[in-house]
N, C-alpha and C positions, 0 to 999 in steps of 0.2 A: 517800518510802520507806514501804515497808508491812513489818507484821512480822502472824505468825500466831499464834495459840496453840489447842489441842483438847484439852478434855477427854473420853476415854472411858469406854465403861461408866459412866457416871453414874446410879446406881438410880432412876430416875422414868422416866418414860412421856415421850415428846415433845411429846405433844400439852401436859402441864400445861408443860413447859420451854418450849414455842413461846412459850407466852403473854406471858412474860414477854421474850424474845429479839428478838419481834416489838414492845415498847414502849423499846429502848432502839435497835433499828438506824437509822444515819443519823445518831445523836446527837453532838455530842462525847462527850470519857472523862469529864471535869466532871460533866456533866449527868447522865450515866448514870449514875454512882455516884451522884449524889442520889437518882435514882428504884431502883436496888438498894433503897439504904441502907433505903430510907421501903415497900419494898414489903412487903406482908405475905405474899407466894406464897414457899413452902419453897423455890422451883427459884430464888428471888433471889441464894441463897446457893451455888451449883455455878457460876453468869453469871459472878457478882461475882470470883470466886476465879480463873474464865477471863480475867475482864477484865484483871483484875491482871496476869493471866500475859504477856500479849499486849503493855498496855505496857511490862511489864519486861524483854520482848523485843527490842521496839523502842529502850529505850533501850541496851541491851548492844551492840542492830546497830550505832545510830548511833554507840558510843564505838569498834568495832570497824573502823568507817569513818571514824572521826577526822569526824566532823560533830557540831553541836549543835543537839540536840534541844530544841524546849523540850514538856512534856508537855502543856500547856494547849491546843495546835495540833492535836491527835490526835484525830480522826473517826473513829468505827467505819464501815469503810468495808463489810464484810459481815459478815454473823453468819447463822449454819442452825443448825439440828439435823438430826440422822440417827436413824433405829433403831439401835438396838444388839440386843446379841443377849436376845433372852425365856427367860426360865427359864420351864421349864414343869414345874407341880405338878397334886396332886390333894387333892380336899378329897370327903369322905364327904356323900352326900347320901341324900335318902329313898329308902325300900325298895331299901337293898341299891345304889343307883346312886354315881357319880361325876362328882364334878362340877369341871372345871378348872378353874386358877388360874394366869394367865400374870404372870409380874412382869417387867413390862420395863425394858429401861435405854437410855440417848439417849450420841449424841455428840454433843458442844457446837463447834462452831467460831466463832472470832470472829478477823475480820483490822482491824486499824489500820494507817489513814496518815495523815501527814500533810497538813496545809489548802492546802501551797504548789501 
């Protein structure tokens, strides 16, 4: 059984969210949250909240299909990020110029399933 969860528009950049996305895929759910919990990168905390999401999806599917789940068994089976959409600013620079400022935001996806 696989269940999905996505967070959107999340305000960081993908490239700092990959980093972090890229050390827990393949993992079990166990393990990952250890490595969330202990990470010191800001994006640990947007993962972490998706993770959650994903297996409290999975267990809602599996009661919704009358099966038992047990959570220990749960592999992140894929995790990406996406672009999101960039805000785009301007900030005063020398003599009279302009100088941009893009703040970007990522989409988070993460799927579990189970080991069997």
């Amino acid at each position: 059984m696989q269940a999905k969860a996505v967070a959107r528009y999340i305000g960081m950049s993908p490239r700092k969210v990959r980093l972090v996305v890229d050390q827990i895929r393949g993992l079990p759910v166990n393990q990952a949250y250890a490595i969330l919990r202990f990470s010191k990168k800001a994006a640990s905390v947007p993962v972490g909240k998706t993770l959650r999401s994903a297996v409290a999806n999975a267990e809602y599917r599996a009661e919704e299909e009358g099966e038992v789940l047990d959570v220990d068994e749960l592999v992140i089976a894929r995790a990406f990020v996406d672009g999101g959409r960039t805000t785009k600013r301007w900030r005063a620079a020398a003599m009279g110029r302009a100088a941009p400022i893009r703040r970007r935001s990522s989409h988070i996806t993460i799927v579990v399933e189970s080991e069997e």
